[in-house]
mmCIF file of the C-alpha atoms, coordinates in Angstrom:
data_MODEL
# 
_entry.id   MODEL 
# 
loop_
_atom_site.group_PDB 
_atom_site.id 
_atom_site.type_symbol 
_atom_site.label_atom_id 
_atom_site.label_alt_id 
_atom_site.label_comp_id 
_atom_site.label_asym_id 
_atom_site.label_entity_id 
_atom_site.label_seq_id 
_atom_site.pdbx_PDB_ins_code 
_atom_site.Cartn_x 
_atom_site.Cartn_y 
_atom_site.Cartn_z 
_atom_site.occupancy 
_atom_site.B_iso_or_equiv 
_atom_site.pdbx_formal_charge 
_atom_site.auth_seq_id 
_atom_site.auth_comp_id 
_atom_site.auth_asym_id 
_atom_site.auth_atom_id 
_atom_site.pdbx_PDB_model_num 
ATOM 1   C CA . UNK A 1 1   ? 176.857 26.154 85.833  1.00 0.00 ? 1   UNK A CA 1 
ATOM 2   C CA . UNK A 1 2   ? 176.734 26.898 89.408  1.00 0.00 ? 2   UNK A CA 1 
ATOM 3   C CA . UNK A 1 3   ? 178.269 24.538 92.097  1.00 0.00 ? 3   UNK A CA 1 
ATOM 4   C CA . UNK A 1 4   ? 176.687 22.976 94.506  1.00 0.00 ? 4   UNK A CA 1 
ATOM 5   C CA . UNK A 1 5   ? 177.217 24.483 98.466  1.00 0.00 ? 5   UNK A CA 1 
ATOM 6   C CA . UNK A 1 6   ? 178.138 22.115 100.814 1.00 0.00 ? 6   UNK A CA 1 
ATOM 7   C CA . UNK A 1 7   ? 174.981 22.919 102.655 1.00 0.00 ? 7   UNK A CA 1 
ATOM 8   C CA . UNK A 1 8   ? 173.212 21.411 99.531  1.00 0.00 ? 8   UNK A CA 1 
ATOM 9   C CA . UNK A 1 9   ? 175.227 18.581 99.161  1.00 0.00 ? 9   UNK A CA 1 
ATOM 10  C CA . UNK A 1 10  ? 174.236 17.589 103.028 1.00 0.00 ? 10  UNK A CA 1 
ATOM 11  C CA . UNK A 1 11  ? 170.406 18.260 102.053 1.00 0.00 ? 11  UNK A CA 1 
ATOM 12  C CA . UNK A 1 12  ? 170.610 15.710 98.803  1.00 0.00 ? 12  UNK A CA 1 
ATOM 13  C CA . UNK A 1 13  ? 172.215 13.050 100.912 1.00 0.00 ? 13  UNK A CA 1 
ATOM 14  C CA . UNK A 1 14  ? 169.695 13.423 103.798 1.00 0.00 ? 14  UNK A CA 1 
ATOM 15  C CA . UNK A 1 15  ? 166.715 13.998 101.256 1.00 0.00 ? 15  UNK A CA 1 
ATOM 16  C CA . UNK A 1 16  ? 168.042 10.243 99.961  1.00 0.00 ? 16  UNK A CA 1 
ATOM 17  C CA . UNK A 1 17  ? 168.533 8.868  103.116 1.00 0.00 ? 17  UNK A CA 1 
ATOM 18  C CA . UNK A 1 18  ? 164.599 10.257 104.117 1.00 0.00 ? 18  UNK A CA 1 
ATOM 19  C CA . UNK A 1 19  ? 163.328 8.586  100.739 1.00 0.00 ? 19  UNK A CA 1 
ATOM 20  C CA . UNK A 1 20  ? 165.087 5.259  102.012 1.00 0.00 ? 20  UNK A CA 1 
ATOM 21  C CA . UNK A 1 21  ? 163.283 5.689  105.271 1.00 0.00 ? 21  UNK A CA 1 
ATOM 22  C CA . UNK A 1 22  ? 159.656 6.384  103.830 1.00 0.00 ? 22  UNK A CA 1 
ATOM 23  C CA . UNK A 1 23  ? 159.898 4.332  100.844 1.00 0.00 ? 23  UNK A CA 1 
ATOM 24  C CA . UNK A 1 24  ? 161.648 1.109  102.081 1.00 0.00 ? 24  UNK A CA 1 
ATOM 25  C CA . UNK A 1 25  ? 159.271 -1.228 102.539 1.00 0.00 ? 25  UNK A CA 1 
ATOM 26  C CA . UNK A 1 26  ? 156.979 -0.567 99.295  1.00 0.00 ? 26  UNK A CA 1 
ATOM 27  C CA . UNK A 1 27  ? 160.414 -0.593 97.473  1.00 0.00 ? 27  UNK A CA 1 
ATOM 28  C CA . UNK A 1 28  ? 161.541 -4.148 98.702  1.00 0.00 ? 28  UNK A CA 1 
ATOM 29  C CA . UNK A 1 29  ? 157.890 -5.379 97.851  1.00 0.00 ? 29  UNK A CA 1 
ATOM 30  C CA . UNK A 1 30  ? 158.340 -4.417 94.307  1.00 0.00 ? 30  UNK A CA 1 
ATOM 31  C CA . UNK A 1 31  ? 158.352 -6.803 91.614  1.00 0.00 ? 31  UNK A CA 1 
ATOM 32  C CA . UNK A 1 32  ? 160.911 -4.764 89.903  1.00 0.00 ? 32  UNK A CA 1 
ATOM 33  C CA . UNK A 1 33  ? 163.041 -4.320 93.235  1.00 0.00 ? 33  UNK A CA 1 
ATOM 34  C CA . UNK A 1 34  ? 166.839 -4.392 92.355  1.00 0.00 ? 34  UNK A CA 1 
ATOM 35  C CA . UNK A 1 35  ? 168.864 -5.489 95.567  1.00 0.00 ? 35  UNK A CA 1 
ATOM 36  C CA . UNK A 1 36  ? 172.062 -4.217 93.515  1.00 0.00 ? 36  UNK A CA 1 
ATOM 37  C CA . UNK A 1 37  ? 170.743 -0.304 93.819  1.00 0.00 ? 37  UNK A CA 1 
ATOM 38  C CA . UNK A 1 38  ? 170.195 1.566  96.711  1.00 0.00 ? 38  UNK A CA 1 
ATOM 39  C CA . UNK A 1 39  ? 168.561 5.293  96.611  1.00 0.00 ? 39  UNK A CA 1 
ATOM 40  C CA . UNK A 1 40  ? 170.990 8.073  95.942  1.00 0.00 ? 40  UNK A CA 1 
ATOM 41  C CA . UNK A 1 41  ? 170.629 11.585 94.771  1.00 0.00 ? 41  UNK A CA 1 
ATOM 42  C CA . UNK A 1 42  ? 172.972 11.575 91.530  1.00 0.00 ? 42  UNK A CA 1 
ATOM 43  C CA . UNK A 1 43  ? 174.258 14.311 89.137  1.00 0.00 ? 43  UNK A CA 1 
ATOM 44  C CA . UNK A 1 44  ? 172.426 17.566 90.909  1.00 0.00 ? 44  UNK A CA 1 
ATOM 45  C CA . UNK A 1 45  ? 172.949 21.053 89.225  1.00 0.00 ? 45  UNK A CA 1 
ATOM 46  C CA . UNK A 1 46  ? 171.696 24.069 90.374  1.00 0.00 ? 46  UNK A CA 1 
ATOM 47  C CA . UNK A 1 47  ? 168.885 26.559 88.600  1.00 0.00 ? 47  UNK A CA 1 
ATOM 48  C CA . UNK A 1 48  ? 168.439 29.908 88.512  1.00 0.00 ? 48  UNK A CA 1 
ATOM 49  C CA . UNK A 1 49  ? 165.549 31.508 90.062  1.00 0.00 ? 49  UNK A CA 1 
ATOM 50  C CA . UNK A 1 50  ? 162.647 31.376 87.256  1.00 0.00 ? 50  UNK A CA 1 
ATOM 51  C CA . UNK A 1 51  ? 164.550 29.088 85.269  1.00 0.00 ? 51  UNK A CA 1 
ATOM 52  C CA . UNK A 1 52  ? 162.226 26.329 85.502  1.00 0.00 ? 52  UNK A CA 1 
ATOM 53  C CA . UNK A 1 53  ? 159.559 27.776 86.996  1.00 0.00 ? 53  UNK A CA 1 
ATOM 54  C CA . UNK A 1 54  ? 157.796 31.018 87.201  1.00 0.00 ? 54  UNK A CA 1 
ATOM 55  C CA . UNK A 1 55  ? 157.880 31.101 90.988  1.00 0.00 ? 55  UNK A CA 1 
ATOM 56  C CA . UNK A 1 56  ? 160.782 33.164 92.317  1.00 0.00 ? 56  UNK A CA 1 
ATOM 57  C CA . UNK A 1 57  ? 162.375 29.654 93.695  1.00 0.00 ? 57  UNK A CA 1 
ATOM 58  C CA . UNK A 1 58  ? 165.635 28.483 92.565  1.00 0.00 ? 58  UNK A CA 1 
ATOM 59  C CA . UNK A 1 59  ? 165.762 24.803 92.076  1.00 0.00 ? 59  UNK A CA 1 
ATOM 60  C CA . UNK A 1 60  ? 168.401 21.834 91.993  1.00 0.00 ? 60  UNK A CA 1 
ATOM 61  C CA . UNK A 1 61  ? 167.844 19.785 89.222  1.00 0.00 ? 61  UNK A CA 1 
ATOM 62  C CA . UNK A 1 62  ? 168.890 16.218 89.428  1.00 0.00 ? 62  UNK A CA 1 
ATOM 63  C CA . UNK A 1 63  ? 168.482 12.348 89.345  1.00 0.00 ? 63  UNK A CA 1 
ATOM 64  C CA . UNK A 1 64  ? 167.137 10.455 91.960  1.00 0.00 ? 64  UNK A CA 1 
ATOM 65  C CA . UNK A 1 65  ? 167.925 6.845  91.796  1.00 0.00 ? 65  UNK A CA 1 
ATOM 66  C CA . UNK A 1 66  ? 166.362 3.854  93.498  1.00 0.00 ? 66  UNK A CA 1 
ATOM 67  C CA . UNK A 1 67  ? 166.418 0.121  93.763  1.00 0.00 ? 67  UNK A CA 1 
ATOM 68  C CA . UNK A 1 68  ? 162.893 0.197  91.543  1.00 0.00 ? 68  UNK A CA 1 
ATOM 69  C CA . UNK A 1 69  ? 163.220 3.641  89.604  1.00 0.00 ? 69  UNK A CA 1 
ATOM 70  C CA . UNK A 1 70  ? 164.657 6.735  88.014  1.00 0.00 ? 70  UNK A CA 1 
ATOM 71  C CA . UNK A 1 71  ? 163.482 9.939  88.456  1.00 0.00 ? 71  UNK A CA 1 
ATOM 72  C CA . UNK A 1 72  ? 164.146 13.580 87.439  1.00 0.00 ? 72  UNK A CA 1 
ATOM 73  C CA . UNK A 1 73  ? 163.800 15.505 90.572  1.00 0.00 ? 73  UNK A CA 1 
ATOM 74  C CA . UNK A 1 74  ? 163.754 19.327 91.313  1.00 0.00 ? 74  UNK A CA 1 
ATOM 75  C CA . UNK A 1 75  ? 164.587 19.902 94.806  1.00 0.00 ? 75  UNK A CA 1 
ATOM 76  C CA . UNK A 1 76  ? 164.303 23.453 96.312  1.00 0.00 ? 76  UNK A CA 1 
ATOM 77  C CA . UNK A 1 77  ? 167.997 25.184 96.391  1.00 0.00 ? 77  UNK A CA 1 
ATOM 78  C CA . UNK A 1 78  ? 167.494 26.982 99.176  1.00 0.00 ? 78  UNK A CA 1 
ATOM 79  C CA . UNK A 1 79  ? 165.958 25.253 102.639 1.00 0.00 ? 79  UNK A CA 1 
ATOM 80  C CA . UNK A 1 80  ? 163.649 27.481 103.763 1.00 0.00 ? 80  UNK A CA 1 
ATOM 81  C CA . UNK A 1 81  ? 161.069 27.812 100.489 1.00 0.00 ? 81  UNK A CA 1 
ATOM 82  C CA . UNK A 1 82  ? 157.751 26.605 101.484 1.00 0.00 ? 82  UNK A CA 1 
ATOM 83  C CA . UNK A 1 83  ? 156.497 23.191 100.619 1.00 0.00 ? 83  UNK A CA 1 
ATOM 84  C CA . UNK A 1 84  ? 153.616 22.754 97.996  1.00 0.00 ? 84  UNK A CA 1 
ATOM 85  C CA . UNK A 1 85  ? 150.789 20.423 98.742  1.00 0.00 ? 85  UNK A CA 1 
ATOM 86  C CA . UNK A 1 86  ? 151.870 17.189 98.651  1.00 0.00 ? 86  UNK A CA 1 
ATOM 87  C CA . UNK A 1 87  ? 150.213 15.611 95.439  1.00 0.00 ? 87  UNK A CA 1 
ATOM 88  C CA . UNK A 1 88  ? 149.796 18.123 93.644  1.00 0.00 ? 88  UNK A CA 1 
ATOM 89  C CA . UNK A 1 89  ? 150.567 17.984 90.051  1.00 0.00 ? 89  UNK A CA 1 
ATOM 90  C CA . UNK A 1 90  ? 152.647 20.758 87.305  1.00 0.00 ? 90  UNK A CA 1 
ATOM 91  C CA . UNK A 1 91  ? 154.684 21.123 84.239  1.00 0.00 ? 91  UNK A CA 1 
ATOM 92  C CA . UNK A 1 92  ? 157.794 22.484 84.592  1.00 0.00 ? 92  UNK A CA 1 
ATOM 93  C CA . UNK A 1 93  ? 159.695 23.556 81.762  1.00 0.00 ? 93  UNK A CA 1 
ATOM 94  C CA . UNK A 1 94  ? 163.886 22.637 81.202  1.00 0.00 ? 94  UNK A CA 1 
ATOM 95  C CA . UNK A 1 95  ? 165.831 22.955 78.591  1.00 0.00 ? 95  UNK A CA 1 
ATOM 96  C CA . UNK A 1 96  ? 164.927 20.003 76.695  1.00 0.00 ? 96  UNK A CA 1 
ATOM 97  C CA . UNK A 1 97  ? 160.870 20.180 77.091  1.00 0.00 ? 97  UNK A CA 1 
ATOM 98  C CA . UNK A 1 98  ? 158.403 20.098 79.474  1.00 0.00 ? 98  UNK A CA 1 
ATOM 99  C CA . UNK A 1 99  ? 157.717 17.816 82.598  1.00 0.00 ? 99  UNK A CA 1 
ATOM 100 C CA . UNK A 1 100 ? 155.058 16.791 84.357  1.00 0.00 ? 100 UNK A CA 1 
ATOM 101 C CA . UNK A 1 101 ? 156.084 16.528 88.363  1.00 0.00 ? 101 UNK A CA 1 
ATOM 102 C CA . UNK A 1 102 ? 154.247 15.909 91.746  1.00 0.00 ? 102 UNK A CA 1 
ATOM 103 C CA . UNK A 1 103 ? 155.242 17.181 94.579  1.00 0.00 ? 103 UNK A CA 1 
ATOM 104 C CA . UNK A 1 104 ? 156.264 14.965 97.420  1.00 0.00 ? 104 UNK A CA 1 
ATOM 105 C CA . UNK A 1 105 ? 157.036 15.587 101.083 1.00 0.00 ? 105 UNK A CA 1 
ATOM 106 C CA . UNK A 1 106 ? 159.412 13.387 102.705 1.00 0.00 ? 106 UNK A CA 1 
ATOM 107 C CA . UNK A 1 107 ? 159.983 15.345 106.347 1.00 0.00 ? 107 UNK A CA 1 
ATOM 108 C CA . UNK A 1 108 ? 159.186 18.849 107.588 1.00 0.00 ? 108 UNK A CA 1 
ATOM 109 C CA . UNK A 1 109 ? 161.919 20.669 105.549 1.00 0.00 ? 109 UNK A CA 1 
ATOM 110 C CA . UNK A 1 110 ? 162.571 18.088 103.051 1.00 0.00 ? 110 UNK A CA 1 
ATOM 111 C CA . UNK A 1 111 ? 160.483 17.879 100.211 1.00 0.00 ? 111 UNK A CA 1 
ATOM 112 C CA . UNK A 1 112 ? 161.077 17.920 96.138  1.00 0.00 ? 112 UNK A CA 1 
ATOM 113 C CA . UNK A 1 113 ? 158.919 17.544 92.543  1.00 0.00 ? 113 UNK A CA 1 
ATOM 114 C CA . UNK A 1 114 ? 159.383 14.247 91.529  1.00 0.00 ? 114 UNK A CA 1 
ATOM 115 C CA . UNK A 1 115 ? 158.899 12.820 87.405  1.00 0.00 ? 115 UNK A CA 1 
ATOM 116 C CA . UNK A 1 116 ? 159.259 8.858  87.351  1.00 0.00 ? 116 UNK A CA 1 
ATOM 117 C CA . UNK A 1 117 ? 161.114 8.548  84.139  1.00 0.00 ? 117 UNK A CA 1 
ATOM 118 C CA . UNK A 1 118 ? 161.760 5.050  84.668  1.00 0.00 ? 118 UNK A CA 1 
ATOM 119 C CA . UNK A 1 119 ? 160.010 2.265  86.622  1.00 0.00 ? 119 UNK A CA 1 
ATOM 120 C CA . UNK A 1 120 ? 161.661 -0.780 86.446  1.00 0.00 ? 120 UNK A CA 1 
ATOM 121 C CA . UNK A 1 121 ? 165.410 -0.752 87.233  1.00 0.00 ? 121 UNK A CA 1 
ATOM 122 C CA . UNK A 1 122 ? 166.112 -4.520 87.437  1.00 0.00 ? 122 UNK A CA 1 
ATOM 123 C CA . UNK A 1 123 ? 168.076 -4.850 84.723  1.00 0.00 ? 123 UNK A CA 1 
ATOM 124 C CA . UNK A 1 124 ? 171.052 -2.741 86.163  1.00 0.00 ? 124 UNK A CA 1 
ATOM 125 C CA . UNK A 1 125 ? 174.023 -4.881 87.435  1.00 0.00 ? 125 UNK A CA 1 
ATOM 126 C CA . UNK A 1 126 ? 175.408 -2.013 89.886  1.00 0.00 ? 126 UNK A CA 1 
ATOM 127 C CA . UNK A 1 127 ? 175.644 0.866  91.191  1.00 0.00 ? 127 UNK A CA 1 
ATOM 128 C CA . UNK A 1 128 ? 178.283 2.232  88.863  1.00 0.00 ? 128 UNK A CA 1 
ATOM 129 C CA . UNK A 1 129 ? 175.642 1.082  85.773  1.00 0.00 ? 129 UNK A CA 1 
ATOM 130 C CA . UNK A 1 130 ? 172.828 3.129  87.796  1.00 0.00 ? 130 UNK A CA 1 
ATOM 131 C CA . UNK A 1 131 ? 174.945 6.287  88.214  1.00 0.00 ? 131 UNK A CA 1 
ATOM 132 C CA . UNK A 1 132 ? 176.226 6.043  84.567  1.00 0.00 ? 132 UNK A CA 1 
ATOM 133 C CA . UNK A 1 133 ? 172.220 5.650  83.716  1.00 0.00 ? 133 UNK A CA 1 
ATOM 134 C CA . UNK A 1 134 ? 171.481 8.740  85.842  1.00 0.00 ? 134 UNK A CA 1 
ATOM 135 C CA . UNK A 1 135 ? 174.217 11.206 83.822  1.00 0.00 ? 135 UNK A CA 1 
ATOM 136 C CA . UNK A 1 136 ? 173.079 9.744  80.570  1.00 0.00 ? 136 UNK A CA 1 
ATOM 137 C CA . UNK A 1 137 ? 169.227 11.192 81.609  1.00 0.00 ? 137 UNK A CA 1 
ATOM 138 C CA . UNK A 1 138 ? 170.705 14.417 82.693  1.00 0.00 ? 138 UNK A CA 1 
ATOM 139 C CA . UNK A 1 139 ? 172.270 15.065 79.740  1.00 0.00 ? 139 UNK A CA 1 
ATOM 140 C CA . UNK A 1 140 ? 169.365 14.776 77.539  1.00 0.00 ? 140 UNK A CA 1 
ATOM 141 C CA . UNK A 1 141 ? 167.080 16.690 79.915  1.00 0.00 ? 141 UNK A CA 1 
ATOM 142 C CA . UNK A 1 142 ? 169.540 19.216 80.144  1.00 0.00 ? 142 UNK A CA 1 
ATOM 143 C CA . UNK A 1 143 ? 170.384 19.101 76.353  1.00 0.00 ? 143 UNK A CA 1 
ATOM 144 C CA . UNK A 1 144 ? 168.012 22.315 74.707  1.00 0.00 ? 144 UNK A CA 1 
ATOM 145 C CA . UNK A 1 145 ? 165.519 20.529 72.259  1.00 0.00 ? 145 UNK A CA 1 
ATOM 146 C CA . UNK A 1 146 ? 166.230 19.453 69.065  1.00 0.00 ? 146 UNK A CA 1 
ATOM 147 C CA . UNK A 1 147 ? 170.161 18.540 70.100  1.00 0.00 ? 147 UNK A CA 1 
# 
């Protein structure tokens, strides 16, 4: 597995931070809001080109956590790839199945595919519980079927 550039790091934390900014007033309106969590991009790997897609895009594959959900995210690896229509709908394919994402623009260069795994969060005591919820996920979506 390929580490993460520093330059990518920067982009996750500023693609949460963005989510925060769009998203935090339909968050705190939730019934399932969870004052406990706050959004944070967890556990990212990177992708090789074609890996999950057929597209010549690499992708970052990771978790995106927030105080109302939990969400498999595929965020471009490399800042300049163009973004897709915002809404629109597609499979992609990792190594344990297939996904169904939407794409989602958040600011002029940040955008990512987002799959909603989880909806309703309040359960979680902490941040630590979130995070250890987030790696558990990533395991299994990164786990090759039938392991």
């Amino acid at each position: 597995m390929q580490a993460l550039t520093p330059e990518q790091y920067e982009r996750l934390r500023d693609l949460a931070a963005a989510w925060q900014q769009q998203q935090g007033r339909s968050l705190k309106a939730s019934p399932h809001y969870n004052p406990r969590l706050s959004v944070d991009a967890l556990c990212f790997q990177a992708l090789p080109k074609g890996e999950a897609d057929h597209e010549d895009v690499a992708y970052l594959v990771g978790a995106l956590v927030t105080p109302v959900s939990l969400s498999l995210v595929l965020v471009p690896a490399e800042k300049s790839a163009p973004p897709p229509e915002p809404g629109i709908h597609r499979h992609f394919i990792l190594p344990s199945g297939r996904y169904p994402f939407v794409a989602e623009l958040l600011v002029d260069s940040l955008w990512l595919w987002r799959c909603e795994l989880m909806d309703d969060l309040s359960d979680l005591d902490s941040l630590q519980e979130a995070s250890r919820l987030a790696q558990q996920m990533m395991n299994k979506v990164m786990a090759p079927a039938g392991n």
